[in-house]
N, C-alpha and C positions, 0 to 999 in steps of 0.2 A: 322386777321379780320380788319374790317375797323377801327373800333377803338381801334387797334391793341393793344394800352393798354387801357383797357375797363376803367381804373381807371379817363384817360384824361378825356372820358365823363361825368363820375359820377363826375369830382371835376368841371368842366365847368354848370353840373344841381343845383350842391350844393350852386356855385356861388352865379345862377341866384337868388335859391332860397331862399338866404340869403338875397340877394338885397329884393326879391318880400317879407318876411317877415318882414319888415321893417313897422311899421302900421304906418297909420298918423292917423290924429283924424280927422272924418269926416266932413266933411260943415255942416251948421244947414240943418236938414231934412234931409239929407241921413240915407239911412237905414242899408246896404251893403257898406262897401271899396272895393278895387278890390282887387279879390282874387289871389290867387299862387296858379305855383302848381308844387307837384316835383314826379318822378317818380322812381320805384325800378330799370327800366329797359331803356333804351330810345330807345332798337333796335326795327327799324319797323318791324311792324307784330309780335314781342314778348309779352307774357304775363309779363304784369307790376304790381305791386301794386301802389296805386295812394295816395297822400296826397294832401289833398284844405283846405287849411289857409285865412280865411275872418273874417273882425272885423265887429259889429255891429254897426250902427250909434248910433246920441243920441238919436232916438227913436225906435232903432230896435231888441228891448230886446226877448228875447224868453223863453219860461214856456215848462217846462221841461214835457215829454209825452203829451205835445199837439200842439207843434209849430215843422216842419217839415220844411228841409232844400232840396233845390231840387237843383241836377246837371246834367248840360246837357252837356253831351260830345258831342266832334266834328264828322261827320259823319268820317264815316271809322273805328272808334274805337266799334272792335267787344266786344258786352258786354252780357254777358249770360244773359239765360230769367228770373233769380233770386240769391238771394246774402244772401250769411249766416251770417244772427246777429252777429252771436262770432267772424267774420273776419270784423266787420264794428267798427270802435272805434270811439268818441266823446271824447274832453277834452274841457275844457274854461281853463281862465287864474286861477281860484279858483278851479278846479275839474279836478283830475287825471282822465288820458284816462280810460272810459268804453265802453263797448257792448252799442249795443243799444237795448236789450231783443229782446224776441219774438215777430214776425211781426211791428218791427222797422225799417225796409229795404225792399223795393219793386224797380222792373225794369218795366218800361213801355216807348219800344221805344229805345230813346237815352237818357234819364231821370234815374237819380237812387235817390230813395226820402227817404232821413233820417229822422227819428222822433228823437227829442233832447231828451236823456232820463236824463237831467239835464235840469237846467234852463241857460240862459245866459242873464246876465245884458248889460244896454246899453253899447256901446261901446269897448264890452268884445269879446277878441280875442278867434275864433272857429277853432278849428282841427278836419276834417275827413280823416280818411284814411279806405283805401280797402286792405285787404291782397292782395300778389300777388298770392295765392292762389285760389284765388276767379276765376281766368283765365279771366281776362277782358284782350281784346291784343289790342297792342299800331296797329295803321292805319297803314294799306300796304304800304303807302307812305312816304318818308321822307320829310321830312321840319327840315331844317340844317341854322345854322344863321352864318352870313355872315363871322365872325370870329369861326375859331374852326371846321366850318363843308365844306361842298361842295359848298354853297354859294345859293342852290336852295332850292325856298319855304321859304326864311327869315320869315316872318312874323310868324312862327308857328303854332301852334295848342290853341288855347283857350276853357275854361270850363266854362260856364255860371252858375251864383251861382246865389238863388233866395231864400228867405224864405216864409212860412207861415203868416208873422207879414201884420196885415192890411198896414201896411205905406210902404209896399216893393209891388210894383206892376211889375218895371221891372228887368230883368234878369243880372245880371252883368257881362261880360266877366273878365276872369282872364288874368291876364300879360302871353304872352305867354311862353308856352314851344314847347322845339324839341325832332322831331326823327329823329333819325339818320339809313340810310341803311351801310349793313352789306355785308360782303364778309369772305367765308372761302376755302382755298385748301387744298386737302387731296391726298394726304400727304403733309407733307412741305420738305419731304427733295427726288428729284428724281433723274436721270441721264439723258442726254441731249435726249428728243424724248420719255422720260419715261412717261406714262400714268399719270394725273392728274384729280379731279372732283372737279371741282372750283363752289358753289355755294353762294346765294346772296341774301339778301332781303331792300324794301326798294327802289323799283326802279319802273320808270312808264311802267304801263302793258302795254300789246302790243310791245314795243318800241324795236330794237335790242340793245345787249349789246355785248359788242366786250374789249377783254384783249388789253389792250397796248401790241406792239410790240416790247418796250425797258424795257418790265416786266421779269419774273423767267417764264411765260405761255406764248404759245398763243392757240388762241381760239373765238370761238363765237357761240351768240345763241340771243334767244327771251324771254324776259321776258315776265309771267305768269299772270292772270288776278290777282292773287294775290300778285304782285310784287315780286316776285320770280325765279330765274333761276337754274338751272344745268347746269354745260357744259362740256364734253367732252374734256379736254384740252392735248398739252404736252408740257412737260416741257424744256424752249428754252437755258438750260444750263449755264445761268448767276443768282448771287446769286442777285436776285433783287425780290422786292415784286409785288403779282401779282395784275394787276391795272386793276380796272373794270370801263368803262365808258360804259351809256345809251344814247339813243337817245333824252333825254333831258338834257344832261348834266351832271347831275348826276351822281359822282365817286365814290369810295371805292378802296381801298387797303388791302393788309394783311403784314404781315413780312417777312423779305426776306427769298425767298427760299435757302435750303441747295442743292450744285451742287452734287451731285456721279455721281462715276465714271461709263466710258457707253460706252456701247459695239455693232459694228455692221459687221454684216458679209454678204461680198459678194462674190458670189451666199451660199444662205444656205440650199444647198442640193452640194449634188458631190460624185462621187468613190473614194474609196480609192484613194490616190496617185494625187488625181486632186489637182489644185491651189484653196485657198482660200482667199479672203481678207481680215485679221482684222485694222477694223476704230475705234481707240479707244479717249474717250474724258474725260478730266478733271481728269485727274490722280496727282496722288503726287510722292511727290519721286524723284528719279533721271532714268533715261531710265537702267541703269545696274541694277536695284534694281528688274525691270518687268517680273514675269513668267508668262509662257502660258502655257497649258494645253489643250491639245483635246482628246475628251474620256478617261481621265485619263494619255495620255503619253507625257511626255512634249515635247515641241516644243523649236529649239533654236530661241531665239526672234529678238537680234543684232536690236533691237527696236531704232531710232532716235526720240524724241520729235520734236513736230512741233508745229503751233497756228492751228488746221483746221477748229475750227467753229468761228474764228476772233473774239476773244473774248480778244484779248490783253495780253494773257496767253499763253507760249510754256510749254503746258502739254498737248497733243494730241500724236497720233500716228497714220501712214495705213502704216501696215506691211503684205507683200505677204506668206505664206506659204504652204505646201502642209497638204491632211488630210494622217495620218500615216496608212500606210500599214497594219497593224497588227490589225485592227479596224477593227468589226462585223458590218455585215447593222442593222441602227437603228438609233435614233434621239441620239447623244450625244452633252454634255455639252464642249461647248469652254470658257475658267476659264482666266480672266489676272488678276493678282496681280500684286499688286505697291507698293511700299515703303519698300521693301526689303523682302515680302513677310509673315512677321510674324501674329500673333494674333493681331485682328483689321486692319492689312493692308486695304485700298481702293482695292477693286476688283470688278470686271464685267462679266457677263456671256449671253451666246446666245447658241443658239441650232443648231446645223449642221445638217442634215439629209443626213446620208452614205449609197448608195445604198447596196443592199446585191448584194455580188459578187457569183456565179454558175458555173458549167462546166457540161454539157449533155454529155451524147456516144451515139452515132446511130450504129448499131443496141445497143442492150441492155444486147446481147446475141450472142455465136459464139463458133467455135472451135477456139482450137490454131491457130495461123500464121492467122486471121481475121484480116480485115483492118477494123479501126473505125473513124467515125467521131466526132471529138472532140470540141461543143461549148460553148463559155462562155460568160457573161456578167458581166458587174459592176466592172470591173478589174483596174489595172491604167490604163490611156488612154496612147496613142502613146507610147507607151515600143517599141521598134527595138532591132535588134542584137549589132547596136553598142550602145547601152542607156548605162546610168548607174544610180547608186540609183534609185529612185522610175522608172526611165524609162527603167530600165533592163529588158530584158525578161524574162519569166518564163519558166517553164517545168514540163514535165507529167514523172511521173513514174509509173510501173507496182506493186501493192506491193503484193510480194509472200507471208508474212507472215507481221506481226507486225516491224519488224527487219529485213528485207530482200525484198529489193527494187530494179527495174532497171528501168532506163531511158528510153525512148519510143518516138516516134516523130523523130522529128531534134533536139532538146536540144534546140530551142530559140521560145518561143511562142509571137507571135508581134500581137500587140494590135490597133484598129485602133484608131481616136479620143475621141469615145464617151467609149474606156474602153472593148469590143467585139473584140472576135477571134473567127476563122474556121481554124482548123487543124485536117492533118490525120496522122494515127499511125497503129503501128501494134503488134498485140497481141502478146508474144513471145511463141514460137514454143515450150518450156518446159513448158506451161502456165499447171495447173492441174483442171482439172473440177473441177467447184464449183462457188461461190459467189467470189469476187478480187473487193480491191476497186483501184482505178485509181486516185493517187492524182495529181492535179493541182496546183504548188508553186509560190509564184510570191515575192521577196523578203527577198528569201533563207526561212531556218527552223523558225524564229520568224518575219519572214515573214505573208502574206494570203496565206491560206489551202484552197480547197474545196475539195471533195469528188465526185465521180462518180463511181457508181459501173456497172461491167460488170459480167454477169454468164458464166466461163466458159463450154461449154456442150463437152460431149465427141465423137469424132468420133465414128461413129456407125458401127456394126455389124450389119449381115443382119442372121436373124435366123428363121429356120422353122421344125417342129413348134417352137410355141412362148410359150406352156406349154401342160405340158402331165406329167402322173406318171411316180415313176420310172420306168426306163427301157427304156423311150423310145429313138428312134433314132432321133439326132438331127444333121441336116444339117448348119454348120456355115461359113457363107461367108463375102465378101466386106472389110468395117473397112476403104478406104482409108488413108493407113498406109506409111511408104516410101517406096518407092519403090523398088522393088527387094530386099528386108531385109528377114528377117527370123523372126517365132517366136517358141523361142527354146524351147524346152521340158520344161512342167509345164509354159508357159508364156501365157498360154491360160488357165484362172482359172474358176472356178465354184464356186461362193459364196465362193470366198477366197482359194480353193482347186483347184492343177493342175488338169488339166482335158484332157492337150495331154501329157499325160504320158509314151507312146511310140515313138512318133516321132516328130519332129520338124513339122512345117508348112510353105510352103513357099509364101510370095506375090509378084505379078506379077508388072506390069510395071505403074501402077494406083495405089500400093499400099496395092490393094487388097489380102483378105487371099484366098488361093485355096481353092475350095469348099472341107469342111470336114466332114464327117460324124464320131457322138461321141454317146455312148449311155450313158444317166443320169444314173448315179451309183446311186447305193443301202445306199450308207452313206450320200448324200445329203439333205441338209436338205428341207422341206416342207415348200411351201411358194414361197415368188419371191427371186431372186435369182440373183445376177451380174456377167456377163462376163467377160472379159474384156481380152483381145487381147494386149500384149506390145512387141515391135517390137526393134530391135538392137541398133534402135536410139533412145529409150525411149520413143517413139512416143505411146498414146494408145488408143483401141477402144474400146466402150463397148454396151451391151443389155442388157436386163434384159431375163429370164426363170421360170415361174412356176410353181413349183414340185407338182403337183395339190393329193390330196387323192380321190380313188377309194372313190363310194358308193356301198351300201346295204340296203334293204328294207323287210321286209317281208310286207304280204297281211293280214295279222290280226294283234291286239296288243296283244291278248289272246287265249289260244287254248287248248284244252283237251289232255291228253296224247295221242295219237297216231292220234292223227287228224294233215290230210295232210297239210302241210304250203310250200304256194309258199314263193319263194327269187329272188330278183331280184337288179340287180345293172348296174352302168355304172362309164366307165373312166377307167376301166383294160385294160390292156398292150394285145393287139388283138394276137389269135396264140400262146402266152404261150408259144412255143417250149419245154424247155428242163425243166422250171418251174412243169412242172406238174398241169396246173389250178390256180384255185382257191377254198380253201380252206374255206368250212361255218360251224363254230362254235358253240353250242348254249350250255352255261354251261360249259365251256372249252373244251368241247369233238366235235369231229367230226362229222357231221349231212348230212356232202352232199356236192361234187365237182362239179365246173363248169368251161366249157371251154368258154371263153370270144370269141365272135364273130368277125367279121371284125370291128365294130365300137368300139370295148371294152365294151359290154353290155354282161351281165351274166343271165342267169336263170335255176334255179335247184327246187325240190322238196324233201322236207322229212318230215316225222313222227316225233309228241314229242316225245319225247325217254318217255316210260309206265314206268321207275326206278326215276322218276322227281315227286317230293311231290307235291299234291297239295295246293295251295293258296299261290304259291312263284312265285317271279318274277327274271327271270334268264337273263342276256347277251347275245346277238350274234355279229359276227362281222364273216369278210370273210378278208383272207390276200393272198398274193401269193409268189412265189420263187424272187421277186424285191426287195422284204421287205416292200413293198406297205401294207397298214391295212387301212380297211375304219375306220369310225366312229364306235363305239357299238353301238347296240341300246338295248331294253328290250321285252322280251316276258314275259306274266304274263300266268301260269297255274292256271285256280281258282278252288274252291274248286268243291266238289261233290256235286250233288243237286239232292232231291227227289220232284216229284210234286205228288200230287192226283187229280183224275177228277171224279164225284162231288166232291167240299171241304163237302162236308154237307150231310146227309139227313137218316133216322131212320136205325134200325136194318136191317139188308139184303138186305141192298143196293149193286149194285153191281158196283164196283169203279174200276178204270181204273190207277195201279202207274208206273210213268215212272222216270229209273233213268240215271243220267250224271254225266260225270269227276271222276268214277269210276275207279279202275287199269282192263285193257280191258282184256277181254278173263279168268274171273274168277266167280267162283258161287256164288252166292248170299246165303251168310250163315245162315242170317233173315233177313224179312221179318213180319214186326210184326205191331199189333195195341194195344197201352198198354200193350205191351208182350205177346200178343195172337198172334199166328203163323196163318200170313193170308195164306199163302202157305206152302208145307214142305219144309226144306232147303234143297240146295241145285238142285232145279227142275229148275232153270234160272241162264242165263251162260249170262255176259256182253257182249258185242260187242266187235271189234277190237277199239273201242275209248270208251270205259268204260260205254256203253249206256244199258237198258235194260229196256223191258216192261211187265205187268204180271196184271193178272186181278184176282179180290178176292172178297168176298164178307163181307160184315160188321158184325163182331161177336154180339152178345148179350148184349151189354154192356150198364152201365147207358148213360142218353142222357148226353149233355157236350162234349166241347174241350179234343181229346183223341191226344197221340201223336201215327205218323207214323214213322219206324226205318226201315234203310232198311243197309245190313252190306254187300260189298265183299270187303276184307281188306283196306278200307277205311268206313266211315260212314256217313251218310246222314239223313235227319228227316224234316217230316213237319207235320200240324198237320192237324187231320178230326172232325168235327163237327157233333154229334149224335144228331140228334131230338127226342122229346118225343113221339113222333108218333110211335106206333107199325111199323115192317114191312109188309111189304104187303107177302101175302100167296103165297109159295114158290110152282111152279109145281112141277111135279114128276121130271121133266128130270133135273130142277136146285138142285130141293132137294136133287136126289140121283145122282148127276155129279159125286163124288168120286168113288162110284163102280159099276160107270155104267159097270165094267168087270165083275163083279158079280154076277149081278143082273138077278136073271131068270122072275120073277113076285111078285106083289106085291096087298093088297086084303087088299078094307077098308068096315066097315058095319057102314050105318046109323041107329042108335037105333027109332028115330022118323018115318023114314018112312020103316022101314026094309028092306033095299034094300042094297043088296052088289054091289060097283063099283071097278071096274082091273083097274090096269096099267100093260101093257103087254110091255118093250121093243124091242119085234122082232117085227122086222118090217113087215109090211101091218097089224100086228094086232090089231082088235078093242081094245079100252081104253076106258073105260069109268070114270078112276080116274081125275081129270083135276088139282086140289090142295091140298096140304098139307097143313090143317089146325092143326094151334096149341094147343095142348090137345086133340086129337084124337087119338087112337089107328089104327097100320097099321100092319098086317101080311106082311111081309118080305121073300122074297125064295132068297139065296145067294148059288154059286155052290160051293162057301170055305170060308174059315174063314177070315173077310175082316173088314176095319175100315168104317164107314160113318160118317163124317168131313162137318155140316152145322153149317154156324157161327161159337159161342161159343161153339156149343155141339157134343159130340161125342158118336158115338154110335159103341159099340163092336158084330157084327154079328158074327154068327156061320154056318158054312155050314147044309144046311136046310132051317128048318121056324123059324123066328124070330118074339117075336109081342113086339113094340117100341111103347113105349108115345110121339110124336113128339112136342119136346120144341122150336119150333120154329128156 
């Protein structure tokens, strides 16, 4: 700082203020001596505490809580708009420093007015002081006296002291004091060109403020309207203080800067292997004591000390070297150490920025013996055949495996100025289909690596078709193989299995295999499938085939025993020959053969096998002599089902039951409603698919949910709804449907009107019976002994005349 030791100012304040307490005894009639005054702080624009020493005359006595001492600071001096009693102290020569109580201190302006909370006798010596607490700050400006300071503004700052006492009317200036402007750098210790923030107060605003140039900085800037600067400085490598001078003269200083050591690199970017410059300054030690360091590998130094920033001192260095080879692109750290390297040596550091070094292939992708183009960037620059160290050339190799590599190109990759190559190469001729990386070295094995990958693809076969089930015939050509080779027995595979098992195959003068014809065997698996073609010189070509699976379909998901189900399918082996078809399935057993047509599409027809349960769900699938099997799929047989038409409606109704999923072509054993035989067994025969219909009339039974049961070796039920409703009055021909073979004539008498009415069934004969009503008596004529079966009741006739109560 400017008053680099703060202590010179405070013993220079102390001085004065030892002088200025010095009292004389005042002239007759003075009221006030001239006051002093001394300060906590003296830096401009600093918060100070303040002390003012003034004697009283011989008539300027003051009474304690009523006489009030008033100061008037000099402009500039920022003073808050109020002041805390407990931080304002009062003493005289007979009374220890006190407060001045509550509402003892007020600010108004540049004024701060003490109430004496004591008395003071005449000519009795008064102390105020202000806490520096209180934040009153010393004027932005300095004023420095002639000795001790910068020599601007001598005359100081003075504080006008005035009391309350009628015989004190004018204001007394105190002997002056100073402030002093301030300077500080941060840091104090840098390396030559090192960032600095050199700021300052205590200087006149507006004005420029510029560091000396035989300082520890340089730099410049503009002081603040509140005498204040910042500046951006660096640091110029010599151990000297930094000197601030203003455009009114006005100086400050601080202590001398400490030198480190400093590091610069030119160019701080470059490839691997390029020149770099290190300029290094202020180091210790001796030049063999110096290591260097780039991205961690050391560098050999062979460092000479020199003076380079004329500074009177051979401690400097500009040493050439290159950035090491075996460095990744990325910003790394350049390290020197001095003084022999150990804990606390002087060291220095800067950032290189190493380009990232690459190698492209054009195409990306090829067969063996493919010619590629090989680019790189970021490599050393100017590498030739005849280089050496960093300026060697490098080289491409092919790598077969992890462990097993070969060389490619010419063997010498030459690099032009900026680090870039274009080179070709050629794939080599044993290369094997697949992924291969292609490495680029430049500075042997701990050397620079990069990588370039190429996909080998494989010579291709020409195949048709390209898939089909087993069986089918497959035409296999092309492969550009070498030429005029052979491919011997089993060297033509199928998903890994010889596949010319019989004879060799020969290729012609392109390479090519002779057009082959192979049929997909039966052991092959399903799915895609690799060819592949390898020829005398290990040369090989390859396709892909896939073993595709036939379909099947049926036309329903569910179906009755012997109800007709279409099948249908495609992707079978067309023609069959000696296979015999194809084979359909359903429940393991055979159901139905089909001959596959020209496109391999199938369709046949059969019946559920009538031996198949029902409410199960059984498997079908169709296979043929290839070994071909499509998918299974599911047929569901469901159970048996009884319907009734009406569900509802009273006694002799006549109701309509139809049955399904029955076993077909069998009788109907019952036939029943709540166990009452709506038919006799056995008079209804199912269908060829278990079906059957039969019409009956509603027995005599309470009204109510009745169940219906209908039985031919399977069982069935649903249920009928009986109304409370009587039925309605049954004719002759319903009433007596059972023996209508019987039946010769029939003879009712009404008692109310006496009138006999016939029912005659031979035909054209008059009738005059029209219903049988219930509780009526009927004469009967039967030509034999015969049952009459209406509803619930049954009636036993006799051949003859019969007279029946008709129970409805």
């Amino acid at each position: 700082m400017k008053y680099r030791l703060f202590s010179v100012l405070m013993i220079l304040a102390m001085v004065a203020s030892l002088c200025a307490v010095a009292i004389v005894a005042p002239a007759s009639g003075d009221v006030v001596s001239s006051p002093t005054v001394t300060t906590t702080s003296p830096a401009a624009g600093a918060a100070a505490g303040y002390t003012v020493v003034f004697t009283t005359g011989g008539t300027g006595a003051l009474t304690a809580l009523v006489d009030e001492v008033y100061l008037t600071f000099p402009a500039g001096t920022d003073l808050p708009s109020s002041l805390s009693y407990t931080n304002v102290l009062v003493s005289t020569s007979g009374t220890a420093a006190m407060n001045v109580e509550s509402g003892g201190v007020s600010v108004s302006g540049q004024t701060v007015t003490v109430r004496m909370p004591m008395s003071a006798a005449n000519n009795d010596p008064v102390t105020i002081t202000i806490a520096q607490g209180e934040g009153i700050k010393n004027p932005a400006l300095s004023r420095e006296p002639a000795s001790g300071g910068d020599g601007q503004g001598t005359s100081g700052y003075t504080i006008g002291v005035k009391t309350s006492n009628a015989f004190d009317s004018t204001s007394v200036a105190s002997t002056p004091y100073f402030i002093f402007n301030w300077v500080q750098c941060i840091p104090m210790a840098a390396a030559k060109g090192g960032p600095l923030t050199v700021v300052g107060g205590g200087f006149l605003p507006g004005s420029s403020v510029a560091l000396a140039a035989v300082g520890g900085a340089q730099g410049a800037g503009t002081v603040e309207a509140d005498g204040t600067f910042s500046i951006m400085a660096f640091a110029a490598g010599l151990a000297a203080p930094v000197i601030v001078t203003d455009g009114s003269g006005r100086s400050a200083l601080t202590a001398a800067l400490s030198v480190l050591p400093g590091l610069i690199l030119v160019p701080t970017s470059g490839n691997i292997g390029s020149q770099v410059v290190l300029k290094g300054y202020d180091f210790a030690g001796t030049p063999a004591g110096v290591a260097i360091t780039i991205g961690g590998i050391s560098v050999a130094s062979g460092v000479t000390f020199i003076d380079l920033d004329n500074d009177g001192t051979v401690d400097d260095f500009a040493f050439a070297t290159n950035i090491p080879i075996g460095l990744a692109g990325g910003d790394k750290i350049v390290k020197v150490i001095s003084g022999g390297g150990g804990t606390g040596s002087p060291s220095a550091s800067a950032t290189v920025t190493v380009a990232n070094h690459a190698v492209t292939v054009d195409p990306a992708s090829g067969a063996a013996g493919s010619t590629i183009v090989l680019t790189g960037a970021g490599w050393p620059p100017s590498c030739t055949t005849g280089g050496v160290d960093v300026f060697a050339p490098g080289l491409f190799s092919f790598a077969y495996s992890a462990s097993t590599q070969a060389v490619i190109g010419d063997g010498a990759v030459e690099t032009d100025g900026t680090g870039a190559f274009t080179e070709t190469a050629t794939i080599p001729a044993n290369a094997t289909p697949g992924l291969t990386a292609i490495v680029c070295i430049f500075g042997g094995p701990s050397g620079a690596i990069s990588l370039a990958y190429f996909t080998v693809t494989s010579n291709t076969l020409n195949i048709s078709p390209t898939s089909g089930p087993k069986g089918t015939s497959v035409t296999v050509g092309g492969g550009g193989l070498t030429a005029l080779q052979t491919i011997a027995i089993n060297s033509l595979t199928f998903g890994g299995a010889g596949w010319n098992t019989l004879a060799a195959i020969g290729l012609d003068t392109q390479g090519n295999l002779t057009p082959t014809t192979l049929i997909v065997l039966n052991t092959f698996a399903e799915g895609v499938n690799t060819i592949v073609a390898t020829d005398g010189a290990g040369l090989t070509a390859a396709s892909t085939f896939e073993v595709t699976k036939p379909t099947l379909e049926l036309d329903v998901t569910q179906a009755y025993r012997g109800q007709m189900v279409t099948a249908t399918g495609s992707g079978w082996i067309a023609g069959q020959g000696f296979s015999g078809g194809v084979t359909i399935q359903l429940n393991s057993n055979d159901v139905a053969y089909a001959q596959p047509d020209g496109d391999g599409n199938i369709w046949a027809q059969f019946q559920v096998p009538s031996n198949l349960s029902i409410d199960g769900t059984y498997a079908y699938a169709a296979s043929d002599g290839y070994n071909n099997a499509s998918m299974a799929g599911t047929l569901t047989v469901p159970s048996s089902k009884l319907t009734v038409d009406p569900e509802s409606g009273p006694v002799g109704t006549t109701i309509t039951l139809t049955g399904e999923g029955f076993r077909p072509l069998t009788g109907i054993s019952e036939l029943s409603m709540s166990d009452i035989a709506l038919i006799p067994p056995g008079t209804v025969l199912t269908d060829s698919v278990g079906g059957f219909t039969a019409t009956a009339t509603v027995p005599g039974l309470g009204a109510g949910g009745k169940g219906v049961t209908a039985i031919a070796s399977d069982t069935a039920s649903t249920s009928f709804t009986i109304s409370s409703a009587a039925a309605a009055a049954a004719t002759p021909e319903l009433g007596f449907a059972t023996i209508t073979d019987y039946l010769t004539i029939a003879w009712a008498f009404d008692s109310e009107t006496q009138q006999w009415t016939v029912y005659d069934p031979t035909e054209g004969a008059p009738s005059t019976l029209t219903v049988l009503t219930t509780g009526d008596g009927y004469w009967i004529q039967v030509a034999e002994d015969c049952t009459l079966t209406y509803g619930a009741n049954t009636y036993n006739l006799k051949a003859g005349w019969n007279l029946k109560g008709w129970l409805g």
